[in-house]
N, C-alpha and C positions, 0 to 999 in steps of 0.2 A: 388392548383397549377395545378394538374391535369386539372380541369374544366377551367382555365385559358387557358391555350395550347390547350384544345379541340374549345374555343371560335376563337383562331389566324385560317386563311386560311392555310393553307398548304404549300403554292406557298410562305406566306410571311416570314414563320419560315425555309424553306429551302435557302433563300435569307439569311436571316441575319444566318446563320449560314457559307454561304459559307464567308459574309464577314467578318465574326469571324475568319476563318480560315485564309483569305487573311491578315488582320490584323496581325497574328500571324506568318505567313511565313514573311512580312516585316519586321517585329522584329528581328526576326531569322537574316535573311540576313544583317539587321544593323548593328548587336552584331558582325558576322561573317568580316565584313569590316573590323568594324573599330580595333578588336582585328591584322585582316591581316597585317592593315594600322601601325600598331604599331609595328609589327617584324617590317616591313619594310623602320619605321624609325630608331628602333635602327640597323638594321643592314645598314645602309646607314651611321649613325654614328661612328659604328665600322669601315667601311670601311677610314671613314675620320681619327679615330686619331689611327690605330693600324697600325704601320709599322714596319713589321718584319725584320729580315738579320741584318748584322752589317752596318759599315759605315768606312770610309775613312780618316776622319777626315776633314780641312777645304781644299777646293782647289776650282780653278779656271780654265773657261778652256779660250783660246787666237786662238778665232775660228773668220771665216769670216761673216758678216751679214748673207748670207744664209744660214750658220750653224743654228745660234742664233736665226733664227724667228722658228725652232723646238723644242726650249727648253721647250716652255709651255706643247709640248705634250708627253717629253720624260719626265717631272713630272709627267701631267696625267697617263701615263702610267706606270710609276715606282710605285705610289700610287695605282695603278689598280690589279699591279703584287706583290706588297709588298715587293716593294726594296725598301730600302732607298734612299732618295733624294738627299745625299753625293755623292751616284755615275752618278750623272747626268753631271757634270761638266767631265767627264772621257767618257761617252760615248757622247756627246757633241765632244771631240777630236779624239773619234773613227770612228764618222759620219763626221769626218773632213776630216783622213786621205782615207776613204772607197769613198765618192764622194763628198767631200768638199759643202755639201748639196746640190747638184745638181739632176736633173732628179726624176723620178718616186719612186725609191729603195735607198732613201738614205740612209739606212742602210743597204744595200745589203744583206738584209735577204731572201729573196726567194731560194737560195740553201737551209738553213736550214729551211723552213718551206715548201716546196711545193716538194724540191730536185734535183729541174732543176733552173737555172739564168733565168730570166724575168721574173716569173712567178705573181711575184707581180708589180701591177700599180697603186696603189695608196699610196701615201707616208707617210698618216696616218696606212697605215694597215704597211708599212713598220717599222715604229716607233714601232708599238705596238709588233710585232711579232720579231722585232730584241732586244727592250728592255728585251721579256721573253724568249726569247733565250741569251741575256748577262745573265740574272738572273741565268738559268740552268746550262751555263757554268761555271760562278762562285761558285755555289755551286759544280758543281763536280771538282772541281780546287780545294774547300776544302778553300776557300778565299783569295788563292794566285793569288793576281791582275794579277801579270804579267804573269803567267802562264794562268790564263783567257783569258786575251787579247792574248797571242798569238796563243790559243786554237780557238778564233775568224776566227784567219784565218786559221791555219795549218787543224782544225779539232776537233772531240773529241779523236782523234788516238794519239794525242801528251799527251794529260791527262794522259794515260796509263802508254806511255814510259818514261814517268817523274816518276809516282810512284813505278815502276819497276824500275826508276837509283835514287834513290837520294830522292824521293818525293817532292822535292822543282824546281822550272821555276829558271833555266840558260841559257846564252846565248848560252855557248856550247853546251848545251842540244838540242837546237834549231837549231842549224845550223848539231849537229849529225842526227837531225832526218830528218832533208829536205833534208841531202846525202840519207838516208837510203828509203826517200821513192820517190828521183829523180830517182837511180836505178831499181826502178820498173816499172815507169813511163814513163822513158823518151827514152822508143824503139817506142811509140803513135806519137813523133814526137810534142805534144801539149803541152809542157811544155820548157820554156827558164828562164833564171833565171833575175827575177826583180832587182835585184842591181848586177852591175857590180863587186865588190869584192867578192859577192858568188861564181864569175864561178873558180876562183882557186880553190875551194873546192866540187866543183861539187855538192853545197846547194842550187840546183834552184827551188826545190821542194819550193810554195808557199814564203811569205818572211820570210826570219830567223830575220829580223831584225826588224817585224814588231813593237815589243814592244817602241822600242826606236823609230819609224816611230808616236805612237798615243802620247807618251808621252811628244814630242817636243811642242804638241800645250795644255798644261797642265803644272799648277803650282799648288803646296801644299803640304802634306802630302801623303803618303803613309805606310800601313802596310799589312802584308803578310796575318794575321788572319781575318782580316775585320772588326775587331775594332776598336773605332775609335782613331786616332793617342790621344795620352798624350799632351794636351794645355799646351801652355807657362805657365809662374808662372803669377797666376790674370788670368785666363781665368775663362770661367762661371761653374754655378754648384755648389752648398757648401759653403763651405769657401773662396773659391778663389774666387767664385762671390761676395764677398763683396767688394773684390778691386775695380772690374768693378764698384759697384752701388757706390761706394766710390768717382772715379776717375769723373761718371757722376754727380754727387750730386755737383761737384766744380763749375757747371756750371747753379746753379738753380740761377734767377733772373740775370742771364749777357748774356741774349740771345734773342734774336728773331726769332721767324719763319719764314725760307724765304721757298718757294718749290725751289729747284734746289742750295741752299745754301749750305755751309760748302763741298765745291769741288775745292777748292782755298785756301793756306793760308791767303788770304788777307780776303777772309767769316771771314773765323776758328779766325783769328785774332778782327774782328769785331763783333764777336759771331752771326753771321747768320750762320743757319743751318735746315735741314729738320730733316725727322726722321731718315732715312735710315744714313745719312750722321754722325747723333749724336751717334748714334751705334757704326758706325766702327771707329771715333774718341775716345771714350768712352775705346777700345779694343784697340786701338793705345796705350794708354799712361800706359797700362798693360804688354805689350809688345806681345797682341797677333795681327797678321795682318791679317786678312778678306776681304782684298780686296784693291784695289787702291783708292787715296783719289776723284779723278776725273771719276772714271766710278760706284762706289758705289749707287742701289738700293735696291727696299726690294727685287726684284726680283734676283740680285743676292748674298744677304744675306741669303735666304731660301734655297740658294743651298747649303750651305755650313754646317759642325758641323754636331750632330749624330741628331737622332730625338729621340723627348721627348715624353712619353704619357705625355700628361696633369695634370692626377693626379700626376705624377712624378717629375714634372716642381722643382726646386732650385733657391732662389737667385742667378741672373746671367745668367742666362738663358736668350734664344730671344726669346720672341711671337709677332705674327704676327694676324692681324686685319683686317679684310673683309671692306675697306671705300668706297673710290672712285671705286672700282677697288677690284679683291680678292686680297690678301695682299698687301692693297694699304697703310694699317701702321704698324711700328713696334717700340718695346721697349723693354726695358731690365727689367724680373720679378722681384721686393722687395722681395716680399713676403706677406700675410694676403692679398689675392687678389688688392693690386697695382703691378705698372711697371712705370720705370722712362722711360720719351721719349721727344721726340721735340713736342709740340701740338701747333696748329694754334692761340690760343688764348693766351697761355701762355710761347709759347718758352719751354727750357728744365725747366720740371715738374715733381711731383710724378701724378697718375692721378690713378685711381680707375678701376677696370675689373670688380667688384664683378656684379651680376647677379641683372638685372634692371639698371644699368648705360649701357651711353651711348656706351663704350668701350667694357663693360660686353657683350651687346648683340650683339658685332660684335667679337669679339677676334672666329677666328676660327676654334681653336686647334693646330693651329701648333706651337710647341716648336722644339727650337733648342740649341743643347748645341756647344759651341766651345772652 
């Protein structure tokens, strides 16, 4: 071997040794990718189906079209921040009450993220930074909604004076602390009182009333803990989800798919129905209500109910399908990887998710229980 390498040039063994080494750094930096490229899809994964805090139980919010075209990005961002997506429908009504979706700062978050008004101009940053500012404030509210919300506006000063009286959001509580901090305030001259029955009480500090101000444009449940409210008898999950797949299963073989169906008793009565539409029918005849029978999509069925991990999902339960559009289908889980739903081909069906069907590779984690 020796006399071998003495016969090679010199020039040609330092060559192929440098590309030996070149060789061998590619390798390296491959291995190094694609292990990176692997955190970086399970944590892209984790980020889709792990959503922490509690939930609210089912509600609605009765906001103006330019509320409503924010809604996609107060999910984004509830999913970003890891709130649940039950309370979208609530600040949905608080972006009502604050600038009825209008202007730059729909959320009027730039006091609490920058600490001077205007500071925010774009209404994506406003979304994102007023959703994790509701998040903060709810957790140190301890999950008492309405004490949240009224911490929205009062401050984080009002959380204090709450767990110091009482630890529980009142109205008196409210209207005591907007006296308590108008008399500090109001020698500046820059403080008058937003509703007209505060000035007998000398509560112009901020609104006392703001709670009942967000929650007029909101319908559904509420709880104090931020669990999510207790479903009618036959709502999903366990045992009680057999009623629902019970109540849908009356309807296998007497239906058609229409899109935009089952929004009329006169569908409902002729068995046309979409997906979204056979869902909230389905929860109708259980006695849970999810929505209106005329404004019902998947879009506002995802807003609603707690969120499920996946591996945790129940008979009864609602998963939601990446189609047309992200959750452009949904259906109600069996169980042994099916879900009954309205399908284009079949009308109301049992239909298969398991891993390799068509459904399997679009279902995209999102469970919801209501």
């Amino acid at each position: 071997m020796h006399i071998v390498l003495q016969l090679i040039p010199k020039k040609y063994l330092i060559g192929g040794t440098l590309i030996l080494l070149g060789l061998s750094g590619l390798l390296l930096m491959s291995t190094i990718v694609a292990i990176t490229g692997e955190f970086e899809k399970d944590s892209q994964q984790s980020e889709v189906t792990e959503i922490e805090g509690g939930g609210i139980g089912v509600g609605t919010a009765n906001v103006s079209p330019e509320v409503m075209k924010y809604q996609p990005l107060l999910e984004k961002y509830a999913q970003k921040h890891g709130l649940d997506a039950s309370y979208v429908p609530i600040m949905m009504a608080l972006m009502m009450q604050e600038s009825g979706g209008r202007g730059n700062d729909p959320m009027q978050s730039s006091e609490s993220y920058c600490g001077s008004v205007g500071c925010i101009s774009s209404p994506e940053l406003s979304v994102d930074k007023g959703v994790l500012h509701f998040k903060s404030v709810l957790e140190k509210a301890h999950y008492d909604l309405k004490l949240c919300l009224q911490s929205y506006n009062f401050g984080g000063g009002f959380i204090n004076y709450v767990m110091k009286n009482g630890g529980k959001y009142t109205p008196e509580l409210a209207i005591s602390f907007s006296q308590l901090q108008y008399q500090k305030v109001k020698h500046t001259g820059n403080y008058h009182c937003v509703r007209p029955e505060m000035v007998p009480y000398s509560a112009c500090y901020g609104d006392a009333k703001y709670v009942d101000a967000v929650l007029k444009y909101y319908t559904g449940t509420i709880t104090a803990d931020g669990k999510p409210a207790a479903p009618a008898s036959g709502g999903s999950g366990g045992k009680s989800g057999v009623k629902v797949i019970d109540a849908g299963k009356t309807l296998i073989g007497k239906t058609r798919y229409v899109f935009g169906g089952g929004r009329s008793q006169s569908d409902i009565n002729a068995g046309r129905f979409d997906c979204s539409s056979f869902v909230r029918w389905a929860f109708e005849q259980v006695g849970v209500n999810v929505g209106p029978m005329s404004g019902v999509t998947t879009d506002t069925l995802k807003t609603q109910g707690q969120a499920i991990n996946p591996k945790d999902m129940k008979p009864g339960d609602v998963v939601f399908f990446d189609t047309y559009k992200i959750d452009g289908h949904v259906g109600i889980y069996v169980g042994n990887n099916q879900f009954l739903g309205c399908q284009g081909k079949t009308g109301v069906a049992i239909a298969s998710m398991a891993k390799g069907t068509y459904f399997g590779e679009r279902f995209n984690g999102r469970v919801k229980r209501f």
